[in-house]
C-alpha positions as CSV (number, residue, x, y, z in Angstrom):
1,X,-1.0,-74.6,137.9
2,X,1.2,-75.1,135.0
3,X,3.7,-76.5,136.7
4,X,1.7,-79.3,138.4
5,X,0.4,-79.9,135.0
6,X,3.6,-80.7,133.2
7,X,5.1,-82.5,135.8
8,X,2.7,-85.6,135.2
9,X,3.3,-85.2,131.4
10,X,7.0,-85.5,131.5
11,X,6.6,-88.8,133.3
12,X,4.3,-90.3,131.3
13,X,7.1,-89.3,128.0
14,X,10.0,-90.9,130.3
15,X,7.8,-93.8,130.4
16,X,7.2,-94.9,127.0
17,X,10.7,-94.1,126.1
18,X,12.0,-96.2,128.5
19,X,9.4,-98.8,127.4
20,X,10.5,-98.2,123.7
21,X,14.4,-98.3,124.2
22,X,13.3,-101.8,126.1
23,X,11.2,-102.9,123.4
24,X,14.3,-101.8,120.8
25,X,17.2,-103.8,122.3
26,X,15.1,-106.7,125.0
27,X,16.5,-105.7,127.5
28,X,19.9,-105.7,127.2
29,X,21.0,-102.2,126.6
30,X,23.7,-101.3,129.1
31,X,24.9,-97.4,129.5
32,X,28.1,-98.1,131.0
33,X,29.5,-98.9,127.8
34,X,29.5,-100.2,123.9
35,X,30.1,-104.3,124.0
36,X,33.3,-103.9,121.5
37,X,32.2,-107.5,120.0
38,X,29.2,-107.2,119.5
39,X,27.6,-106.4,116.0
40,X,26.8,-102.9,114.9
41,X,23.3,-101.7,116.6
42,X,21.3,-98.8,118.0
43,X,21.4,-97.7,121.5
44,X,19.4,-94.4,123.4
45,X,20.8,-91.8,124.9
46,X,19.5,-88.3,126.2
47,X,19.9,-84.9,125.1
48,X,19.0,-81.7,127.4
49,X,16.1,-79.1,125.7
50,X,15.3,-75.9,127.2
51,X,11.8,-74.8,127.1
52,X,10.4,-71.7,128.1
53,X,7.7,-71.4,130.4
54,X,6.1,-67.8,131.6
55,X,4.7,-68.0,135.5
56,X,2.5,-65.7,137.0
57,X,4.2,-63.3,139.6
58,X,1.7,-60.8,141.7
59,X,2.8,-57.3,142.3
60,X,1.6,-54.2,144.5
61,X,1.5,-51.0,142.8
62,X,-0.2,-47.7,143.8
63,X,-2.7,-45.2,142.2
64,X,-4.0,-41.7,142.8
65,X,-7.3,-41.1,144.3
66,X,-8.3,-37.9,144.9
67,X,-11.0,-37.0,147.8
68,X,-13.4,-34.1,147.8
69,X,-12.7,-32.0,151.3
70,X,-15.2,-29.6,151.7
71,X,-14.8,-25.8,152.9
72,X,-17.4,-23.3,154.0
73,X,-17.1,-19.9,152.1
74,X,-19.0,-16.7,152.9
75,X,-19.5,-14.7,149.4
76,X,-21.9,-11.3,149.1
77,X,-24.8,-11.2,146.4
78,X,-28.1,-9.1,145.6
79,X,-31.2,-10.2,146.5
80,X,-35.0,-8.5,145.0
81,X,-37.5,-8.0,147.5
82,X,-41.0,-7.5,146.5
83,X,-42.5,-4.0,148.0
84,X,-46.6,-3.0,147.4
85,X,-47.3,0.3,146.8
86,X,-50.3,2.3,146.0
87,X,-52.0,4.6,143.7
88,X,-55.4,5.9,142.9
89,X,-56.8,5.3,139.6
90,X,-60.1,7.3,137.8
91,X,-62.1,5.3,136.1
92,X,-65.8,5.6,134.3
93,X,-69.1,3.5,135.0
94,X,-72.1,3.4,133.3
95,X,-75.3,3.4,135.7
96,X,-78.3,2.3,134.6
97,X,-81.8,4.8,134.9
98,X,-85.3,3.0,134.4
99,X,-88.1,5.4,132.9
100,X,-91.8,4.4,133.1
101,X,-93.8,4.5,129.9
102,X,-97.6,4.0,129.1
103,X,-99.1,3.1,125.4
104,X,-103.1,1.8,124.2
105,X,-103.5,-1.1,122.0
106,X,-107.0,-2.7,120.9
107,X,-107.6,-6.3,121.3
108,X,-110.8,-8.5,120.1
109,X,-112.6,-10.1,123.1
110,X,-114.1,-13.2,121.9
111,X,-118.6,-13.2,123.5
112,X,-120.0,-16.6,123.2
113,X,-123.7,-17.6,123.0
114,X,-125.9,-20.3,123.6
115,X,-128.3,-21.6,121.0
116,X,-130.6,-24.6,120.9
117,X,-132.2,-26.3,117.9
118,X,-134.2,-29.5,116.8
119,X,-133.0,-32.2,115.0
120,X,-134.6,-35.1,113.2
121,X,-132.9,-38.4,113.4
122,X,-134.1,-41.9,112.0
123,X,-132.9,-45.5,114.1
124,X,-133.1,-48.7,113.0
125,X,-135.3,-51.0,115.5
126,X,-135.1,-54.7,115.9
127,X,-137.7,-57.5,115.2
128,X,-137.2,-60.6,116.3
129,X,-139.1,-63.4,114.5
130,X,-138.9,-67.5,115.5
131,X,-139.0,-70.4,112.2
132,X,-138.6,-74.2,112.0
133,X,-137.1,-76.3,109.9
134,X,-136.5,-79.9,109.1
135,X,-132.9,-81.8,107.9
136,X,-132.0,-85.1,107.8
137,X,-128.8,-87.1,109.3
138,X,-127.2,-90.5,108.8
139,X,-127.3,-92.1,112.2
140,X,-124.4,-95.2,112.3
141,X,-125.3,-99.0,113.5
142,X,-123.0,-101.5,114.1
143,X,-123.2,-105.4,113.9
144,X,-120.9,-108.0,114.9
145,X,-119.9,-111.1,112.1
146,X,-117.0,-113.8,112.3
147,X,-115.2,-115.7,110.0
148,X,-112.3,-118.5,109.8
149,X,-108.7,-118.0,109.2
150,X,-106.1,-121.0,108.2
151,X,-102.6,-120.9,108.8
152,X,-99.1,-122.5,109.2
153,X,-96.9,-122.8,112.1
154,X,-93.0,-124.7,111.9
155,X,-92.6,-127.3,115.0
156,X,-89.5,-127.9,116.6
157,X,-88.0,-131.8,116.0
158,X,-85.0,-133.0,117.8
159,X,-82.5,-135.5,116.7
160,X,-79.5,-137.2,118.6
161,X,-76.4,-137.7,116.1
162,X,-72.8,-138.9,116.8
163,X,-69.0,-138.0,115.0
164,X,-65.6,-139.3,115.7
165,X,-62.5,-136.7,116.1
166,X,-58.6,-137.0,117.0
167,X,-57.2,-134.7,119.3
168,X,-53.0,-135.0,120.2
169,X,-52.1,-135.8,123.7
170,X,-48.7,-134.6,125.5
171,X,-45.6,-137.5,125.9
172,X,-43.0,-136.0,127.9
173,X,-39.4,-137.8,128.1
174,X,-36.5,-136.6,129.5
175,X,-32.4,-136.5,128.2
176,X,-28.8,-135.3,129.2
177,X,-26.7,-133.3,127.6
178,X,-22.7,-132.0,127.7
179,X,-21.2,-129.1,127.8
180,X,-17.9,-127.9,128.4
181,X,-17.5,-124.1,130.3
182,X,-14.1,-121.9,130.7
183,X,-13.3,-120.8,134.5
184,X,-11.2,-117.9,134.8
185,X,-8.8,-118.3,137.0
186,X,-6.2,-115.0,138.3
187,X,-2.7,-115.0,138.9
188,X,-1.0,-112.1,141.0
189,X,2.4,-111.1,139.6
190,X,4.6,-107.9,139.9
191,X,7.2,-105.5,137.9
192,X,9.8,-102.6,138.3
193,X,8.8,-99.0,136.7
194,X,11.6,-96.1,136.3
195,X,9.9,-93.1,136.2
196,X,11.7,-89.4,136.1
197,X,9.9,-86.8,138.3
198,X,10.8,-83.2,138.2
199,X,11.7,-81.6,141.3
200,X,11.6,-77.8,142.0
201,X,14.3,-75.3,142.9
202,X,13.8,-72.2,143.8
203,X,16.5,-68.8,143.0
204,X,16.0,-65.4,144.2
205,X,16.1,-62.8,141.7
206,X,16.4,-58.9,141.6
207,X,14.9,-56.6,139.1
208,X,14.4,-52.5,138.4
209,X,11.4,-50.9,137.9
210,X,10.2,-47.4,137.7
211,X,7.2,-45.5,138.9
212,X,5.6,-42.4,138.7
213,X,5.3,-40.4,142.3
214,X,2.9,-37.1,142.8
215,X,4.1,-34.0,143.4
216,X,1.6,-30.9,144.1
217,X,2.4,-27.2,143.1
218,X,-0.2,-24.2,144.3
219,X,-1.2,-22.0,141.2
220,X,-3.2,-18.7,141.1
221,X,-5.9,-17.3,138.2
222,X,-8.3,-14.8,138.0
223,X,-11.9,-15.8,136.6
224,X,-14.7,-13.4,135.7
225,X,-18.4,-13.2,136.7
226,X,-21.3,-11.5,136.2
227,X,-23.3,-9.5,139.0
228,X,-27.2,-8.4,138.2
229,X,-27.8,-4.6,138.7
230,X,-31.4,-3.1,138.8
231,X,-31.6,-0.1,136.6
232,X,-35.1,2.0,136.7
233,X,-36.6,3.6,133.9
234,X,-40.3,4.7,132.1
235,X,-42.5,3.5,129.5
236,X,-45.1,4.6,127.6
237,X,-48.0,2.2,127.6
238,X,-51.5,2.0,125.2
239,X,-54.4,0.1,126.7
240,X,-57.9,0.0,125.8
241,X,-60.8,1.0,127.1
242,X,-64.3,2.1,126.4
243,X,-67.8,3.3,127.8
244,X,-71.1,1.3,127.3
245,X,-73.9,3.3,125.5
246,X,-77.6,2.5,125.4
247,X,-79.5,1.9,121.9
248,X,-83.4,1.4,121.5
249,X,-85.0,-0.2,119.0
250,X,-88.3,-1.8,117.8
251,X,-89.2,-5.4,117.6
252,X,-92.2,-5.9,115.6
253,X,-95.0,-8.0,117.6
254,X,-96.0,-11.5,116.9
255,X,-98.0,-13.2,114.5
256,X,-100.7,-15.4,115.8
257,X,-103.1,-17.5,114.4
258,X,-106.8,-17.5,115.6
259,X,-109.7,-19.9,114.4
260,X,-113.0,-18.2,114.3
261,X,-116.1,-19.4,112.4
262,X,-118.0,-17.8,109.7
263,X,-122.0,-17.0,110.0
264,X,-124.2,-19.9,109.0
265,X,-127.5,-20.0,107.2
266,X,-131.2,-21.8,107.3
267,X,-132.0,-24.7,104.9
268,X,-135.4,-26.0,104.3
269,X,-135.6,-29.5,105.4
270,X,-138.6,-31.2,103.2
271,X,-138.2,-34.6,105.3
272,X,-139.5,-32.6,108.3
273,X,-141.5,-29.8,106.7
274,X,-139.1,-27.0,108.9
275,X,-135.8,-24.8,108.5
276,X,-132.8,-26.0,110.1
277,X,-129.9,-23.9,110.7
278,X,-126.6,-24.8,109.2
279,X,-123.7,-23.2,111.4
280,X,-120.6,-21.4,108.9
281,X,-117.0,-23.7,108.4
282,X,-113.9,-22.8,110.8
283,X,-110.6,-21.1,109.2
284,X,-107.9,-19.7,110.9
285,X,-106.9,-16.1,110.5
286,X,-103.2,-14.6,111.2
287,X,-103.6,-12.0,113.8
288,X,-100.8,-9.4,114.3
289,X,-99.4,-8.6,117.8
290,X,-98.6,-4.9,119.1
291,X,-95.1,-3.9,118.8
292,X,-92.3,-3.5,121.5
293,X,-89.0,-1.2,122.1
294,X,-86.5,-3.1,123.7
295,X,-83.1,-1.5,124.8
296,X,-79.5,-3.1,124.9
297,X,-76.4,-1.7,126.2
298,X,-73.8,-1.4,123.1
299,X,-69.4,-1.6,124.0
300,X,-68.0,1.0,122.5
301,X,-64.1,1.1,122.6
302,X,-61.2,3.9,123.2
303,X,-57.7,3.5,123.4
304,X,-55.7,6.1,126.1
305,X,-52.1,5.9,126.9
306,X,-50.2,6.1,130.5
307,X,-46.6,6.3,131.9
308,X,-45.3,2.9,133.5
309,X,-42.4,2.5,135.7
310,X,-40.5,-0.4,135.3
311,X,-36.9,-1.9,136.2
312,X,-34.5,-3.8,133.9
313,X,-31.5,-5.8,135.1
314,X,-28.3,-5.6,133.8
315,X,-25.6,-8.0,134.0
316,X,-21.7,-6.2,135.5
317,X,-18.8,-8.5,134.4
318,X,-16.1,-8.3,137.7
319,X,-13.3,-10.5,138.6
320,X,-11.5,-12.7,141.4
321,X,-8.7,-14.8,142.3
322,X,-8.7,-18.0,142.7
323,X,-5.9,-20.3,144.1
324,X,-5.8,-24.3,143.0
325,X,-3.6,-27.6,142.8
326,X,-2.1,-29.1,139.9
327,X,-0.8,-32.5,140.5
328,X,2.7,-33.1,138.4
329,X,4.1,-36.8,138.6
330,X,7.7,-37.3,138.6
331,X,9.5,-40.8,137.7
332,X,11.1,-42.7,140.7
333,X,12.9,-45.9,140.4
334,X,12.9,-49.2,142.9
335,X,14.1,-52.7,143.3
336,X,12.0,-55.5,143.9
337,X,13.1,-59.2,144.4
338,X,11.1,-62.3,143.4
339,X,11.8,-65.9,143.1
340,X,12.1,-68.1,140.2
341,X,11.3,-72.0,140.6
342,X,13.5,-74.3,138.5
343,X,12.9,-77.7,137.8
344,X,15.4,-80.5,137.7
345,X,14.9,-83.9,137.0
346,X,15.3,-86.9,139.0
347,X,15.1,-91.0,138.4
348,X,13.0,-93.3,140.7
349,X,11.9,-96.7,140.6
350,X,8.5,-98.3,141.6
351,X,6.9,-101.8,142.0
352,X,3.5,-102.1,141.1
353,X,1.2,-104.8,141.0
354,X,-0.9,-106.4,138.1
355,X,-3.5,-109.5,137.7
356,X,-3.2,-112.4,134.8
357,X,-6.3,-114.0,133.9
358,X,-6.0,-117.4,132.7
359,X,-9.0,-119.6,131.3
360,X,-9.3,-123.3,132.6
361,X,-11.8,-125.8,130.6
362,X,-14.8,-127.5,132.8
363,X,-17.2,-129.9,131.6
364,X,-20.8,-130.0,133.5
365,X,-23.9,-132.0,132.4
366,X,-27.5,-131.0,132.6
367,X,-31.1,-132.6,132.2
368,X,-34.1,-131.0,129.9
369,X,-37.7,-132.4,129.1
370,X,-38.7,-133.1,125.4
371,X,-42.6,-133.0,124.6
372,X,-43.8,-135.4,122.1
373,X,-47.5,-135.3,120.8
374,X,-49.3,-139.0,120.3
375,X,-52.7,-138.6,118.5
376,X,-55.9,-140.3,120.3
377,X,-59.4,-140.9,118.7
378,X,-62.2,-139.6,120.6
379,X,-66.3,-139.6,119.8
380,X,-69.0,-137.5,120.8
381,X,-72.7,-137.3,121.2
382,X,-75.1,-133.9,119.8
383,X,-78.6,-133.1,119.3
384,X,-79.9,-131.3,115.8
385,X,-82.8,-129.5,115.4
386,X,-85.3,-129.9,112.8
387,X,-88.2,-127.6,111.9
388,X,-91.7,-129.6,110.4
389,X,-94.9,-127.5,109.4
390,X,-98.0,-127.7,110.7
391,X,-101.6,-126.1,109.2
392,X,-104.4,-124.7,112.3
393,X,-107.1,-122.8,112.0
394,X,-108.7,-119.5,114.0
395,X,-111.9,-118.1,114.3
396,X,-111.9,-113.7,114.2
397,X,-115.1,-111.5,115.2
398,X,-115.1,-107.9,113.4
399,X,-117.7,-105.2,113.1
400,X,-119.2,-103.6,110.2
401,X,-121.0,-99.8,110.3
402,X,-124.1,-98.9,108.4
403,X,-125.3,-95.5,107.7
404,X,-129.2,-95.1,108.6
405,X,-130.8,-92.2,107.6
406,X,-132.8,-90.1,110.1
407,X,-135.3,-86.5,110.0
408,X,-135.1,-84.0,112.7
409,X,-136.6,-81.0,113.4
410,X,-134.7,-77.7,114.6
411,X,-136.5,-73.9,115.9
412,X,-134.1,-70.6,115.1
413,X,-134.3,-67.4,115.5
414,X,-134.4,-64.3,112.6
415,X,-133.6,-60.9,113.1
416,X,-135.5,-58.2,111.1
417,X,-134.3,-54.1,111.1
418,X,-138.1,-51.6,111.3
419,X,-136.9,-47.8,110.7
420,X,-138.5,-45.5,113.8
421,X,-138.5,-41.9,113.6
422,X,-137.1,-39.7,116.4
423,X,-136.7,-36.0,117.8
424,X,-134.1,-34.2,119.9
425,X,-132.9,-31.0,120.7
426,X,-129.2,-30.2,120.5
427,X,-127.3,-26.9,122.2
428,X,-124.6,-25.0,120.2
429,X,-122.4,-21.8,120.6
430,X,-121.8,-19.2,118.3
431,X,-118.6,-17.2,119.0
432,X,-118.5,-13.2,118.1
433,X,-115.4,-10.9,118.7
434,X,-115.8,-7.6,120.3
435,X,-112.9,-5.1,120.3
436,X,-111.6,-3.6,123.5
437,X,-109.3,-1.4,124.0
438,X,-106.7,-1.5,126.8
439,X,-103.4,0.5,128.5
440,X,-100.3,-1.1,129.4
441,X,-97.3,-0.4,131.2
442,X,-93.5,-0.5,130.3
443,X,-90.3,0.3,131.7
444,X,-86.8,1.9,129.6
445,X,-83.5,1.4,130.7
446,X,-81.4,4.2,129.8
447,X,-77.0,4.5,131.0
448,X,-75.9,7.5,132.3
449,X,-72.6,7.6,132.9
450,X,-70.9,8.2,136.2
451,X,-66.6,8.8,136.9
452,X,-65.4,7.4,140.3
453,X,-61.8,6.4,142.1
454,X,-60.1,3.2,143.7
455,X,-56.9,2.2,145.0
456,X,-54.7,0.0,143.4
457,X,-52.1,-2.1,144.5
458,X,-49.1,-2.9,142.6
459,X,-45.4,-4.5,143.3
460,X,-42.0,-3.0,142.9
461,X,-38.6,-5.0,143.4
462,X,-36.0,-3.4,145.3
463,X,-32.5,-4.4,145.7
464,X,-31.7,-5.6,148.6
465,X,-27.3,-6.9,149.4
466,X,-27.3,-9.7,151.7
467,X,-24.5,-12.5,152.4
468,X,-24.6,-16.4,152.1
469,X,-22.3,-19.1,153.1
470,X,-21.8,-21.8,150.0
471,X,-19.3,-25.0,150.3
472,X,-16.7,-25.2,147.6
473,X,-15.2,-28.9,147.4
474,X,-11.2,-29.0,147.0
475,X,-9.4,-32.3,145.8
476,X,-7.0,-34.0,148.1
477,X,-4.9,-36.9,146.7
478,X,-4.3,-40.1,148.3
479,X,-2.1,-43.6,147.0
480,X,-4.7,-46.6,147.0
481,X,-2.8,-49.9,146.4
482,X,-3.9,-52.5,143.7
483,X,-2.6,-55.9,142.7
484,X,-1.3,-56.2,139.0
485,X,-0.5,-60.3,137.7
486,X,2.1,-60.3,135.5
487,X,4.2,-63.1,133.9
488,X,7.9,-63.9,134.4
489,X,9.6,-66.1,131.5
490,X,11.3,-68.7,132.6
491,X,14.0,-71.5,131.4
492,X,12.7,-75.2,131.9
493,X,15.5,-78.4,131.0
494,X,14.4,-81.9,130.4
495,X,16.2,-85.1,128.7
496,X,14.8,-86.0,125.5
497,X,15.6,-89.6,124.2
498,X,17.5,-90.3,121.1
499,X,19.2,-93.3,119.2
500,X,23.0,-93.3,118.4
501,X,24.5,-96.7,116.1
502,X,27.5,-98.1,117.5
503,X,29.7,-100.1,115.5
504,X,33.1,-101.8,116.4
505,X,35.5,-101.7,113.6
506,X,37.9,-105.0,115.1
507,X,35.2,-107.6,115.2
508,X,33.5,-106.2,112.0
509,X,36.9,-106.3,110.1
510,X,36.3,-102.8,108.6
511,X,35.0,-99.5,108.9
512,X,31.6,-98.7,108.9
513,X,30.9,-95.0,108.2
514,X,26.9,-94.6,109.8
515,X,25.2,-91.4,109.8
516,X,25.1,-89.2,113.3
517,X,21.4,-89.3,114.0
518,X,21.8,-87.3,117.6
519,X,23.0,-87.3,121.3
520,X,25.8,-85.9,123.0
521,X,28.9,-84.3,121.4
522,X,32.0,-86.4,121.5
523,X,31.1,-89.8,122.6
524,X,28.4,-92.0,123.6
525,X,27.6,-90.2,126.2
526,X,27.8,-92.9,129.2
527,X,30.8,-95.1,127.8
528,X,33.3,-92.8,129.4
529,X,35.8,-93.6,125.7
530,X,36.5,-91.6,122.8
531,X,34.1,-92.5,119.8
532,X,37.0,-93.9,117.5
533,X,37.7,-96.8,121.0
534,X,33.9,-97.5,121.7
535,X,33.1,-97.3,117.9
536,X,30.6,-95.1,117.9
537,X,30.9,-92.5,114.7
């Protein structure tokens, strides 16, 4: 990549020094030699520089991978199996033992009777009684008049009138003009072009290198583990317990409220010359209920202690051998040969083409229209419209209302309230209490307590040694190639332009002592003579 792009570079710098050094001496710098008449000038010549350029060279090395191979193993370990077992256990329960009880209590049965009585009552009766009376209304009457009304209306007049205006009409002529145009016109001509292009050559090169090869040794170690052990032993355990007991006690019986009514009395009634009875007001009186004896069972705890079996693991350090691989890398060196592309530089010349343009003068002519306005007087006829007044007159009819007044008669009706005396018999009851007494039944719970035995199961682990096949992984190494880029200096020549003055001490008619301002050591490098014969210092 780099090579392809310096190659175009160098030949574009090969061209613009030969286009300078052209420019410098028109064309008539020679290198075969120094013109030992001519007057002192500059000519070009062309030094070597080495550059150095690093390419890109791919190489193969090798790594270490290392695979896991696996291996089946049989190893020996304890294993706990679960056994049941059984054992009876004593235990307590409280059974419960009814007992039938019988207790009195008086109670107050309400008895009620029927009484009847008279009772005096007044109602109001209506009368109806018919009237007249007599009002007077305004009855309306209507009568019909006219009358005359004057006004003005504005009448339309038309007039014709007439007004002169100028309007501009369009006068076209038509002219010529010149004008002169440029036609390009192209001429094909051609040149030489010395270019330099850089051509490759290609060495083959040796070089040492060192790298680092495997080497496995087989090793031995011993490693500790741990195996479980079961080991049995006793405890003592508390626990609690207890026994339910049976308590009594009294709940006192409920309040209740009762509404009774209190005697009533006779009151002389002077409207109707007889007693009428009065019955007593209601109140409500609080009334308390029997009391009970309820039972309820009562927890009462004990705590007892008992021997427990249990087992307890503990961990037994032992130890193995093992065998592994250790992987130990020794140096190693090898040769490897690559190639190294060096460019050298070669002249060529080309003839390329190029186009002149050159600009010949044309004359053409051309026509246009030019619009003149001419004014023109023009007349035209309109009507105006002119508005007169005129008076006319119009007969209206209206009506006009008058009020007459007018006596009527009406009949109505008046309703008049006569008291009436009446008599009716009412029915009431009167409400006495009457104790009673009466027996009532009631059971008691009461716990006896009451031993008894069950079976209980329970678990135990027991050791059990058993054997189990487990795959261990080993590492096995392998070389995996790989690609590595690296870059490879290399030395790159090319010919740099310079100027060197000659001078020619003969024709001059003395020395001329001119600063060395580059080029070739020794001469001027392409006039094949010293520097004190070609005069160049």
């Amino acid at each position: 990549m780099k090579r392809a792009l310096c190659a175009p570079l160098v030949v574009a710098l090969m061209m613009v020094a030969a286009s300078q050094a052209a420019a410098d001496h028109c064309g008539a710098v020679s290198y075969s030699g120094c013109d030992p008449c001519s007057q002192p000038h500059y000519h070009t010549v062309y030094r070597t520089v080495r550059n150095r350029v690093m390419d890109r060279v791919e190489e193969t090395r090798y790594r270490t991978v290392y695979d896991r191979v696996p291996e089946q193993k049989v190893i020996n370990y304890t294993k706990y199996v679960t056994e049941q077992r059984q054992k009876q256990v004593n235990y307590t329960v409280m059974v419960p033992t009814y007992e039938t009880r019988t207790r009195n209590y008086t109670v107050n049965r309400p008895v009620w009777e029927t009484r009847t009585k008279e009772v005096n009552y007044t109602v109001m009766k209506p009368v109806w009684e018919t009237k007249t009376r007599t009002y007077t209304v305004n009855r309306p009457v209507y009568e019909t008049r006219t009358r005359n009304i004057n006004y003005t209306v504005m009448k339309p007049v038309w007039e014709t009138r007439t007004r002169n205006y100028t309007v501009n009409r369009p006068v076209w002529e038509t002219k010529t003009r010149t004008y002169t145009v440029h036609r390009p016109v192209y001429e094909t001509r051609t040149r030489n072009i010395n270019y330099t292009v850089m051509k490759p050559v290609w060495e083959t090169r040796t070089r040492n290198y060192t790298v680092n090869r495997p080497v496995y040794e087989n090793r031995t170690r011993e490693i500790t583990y741990h195996v479980r052990k079961a080991v049995p032993y006793t405890k003592t355990v508390t626990y609690n317990t207890g026994h339910w007991e049976t308590q009594s006690y009294t709940v006192p019986g409920p309040t209740r409220s009762k509404k009774i009514r209190t005697p009533g009395r006779w009151v002389w009634n002077p409207a109707t010359c007889c007693n009428c009875y009065c019955p007593g007001t209601c109140r409500t009186v609080c009334v308390q209920c029997p009391p009970r004896t309820c039972c309820k069972r009562v927890w009462v705890p004990e705590c007892r202690t008992k021997e427990v079996c249990c087992t307890k693991y503990v961990c037994e350090p032992r130890t193995r051998t093992i065998c592994y691989k250790v992987c130990r890398m020794v140096p190693e060196c090898k040769t490897c040969t690559y190639r190294v592309c060096r460019m050298v530089p070669e002249c060529r010349t080309k003839t390329c083409c190029y186009k002149v343009c050159r600009m010949i003068p044309e004359t053409k002519t051309c026509c246009y229209k030019v619009c003149r306005m001419v004014p023109e007087c023009k007349t035209c006829t309109y009507r105006v419209c002119r508005m007169v007044p005129e008076c006319r007159t119009k007969t209206c009819c209206y009506k006009v209302c008058r009020m007459v007044p007018e006596c009527k008669t009406c009949t109505y009706r008046v309703c008049r309230m006569v008291p009436e005396c009446r008599t009716r018999t009412c029915c009431y009851k009167v409400c006495r209490m009457v104790p009673e007494c009466k027996t009532c039944t009631y059971k008691v719970c009461k716990m006896v307590p009451d031993c008894r035995t069950r079976t209980v199961c329970y678990n135990v682990c027991k050791p059990v040694c058993a054997q189990r096949t487990v795959t261990c992984y080993r590492s096995v190494a392998r070389q995996v190639p790989y690609t590595v880029t690296k870059c490879v200096p290399r030395t790159v020549c090319k010919q740099v332009p310079c100027k060197v003055l000659c001078t020619n001490p003969a024709c001059a008619g003395q020395d001329h002592a001119a600063p060395y301002t580059g080029g070739s050591e020794g001469g001027c490098s392409g006039c094949g003579q010293s520097a004190a014969n070609c005069g160049c210092n």
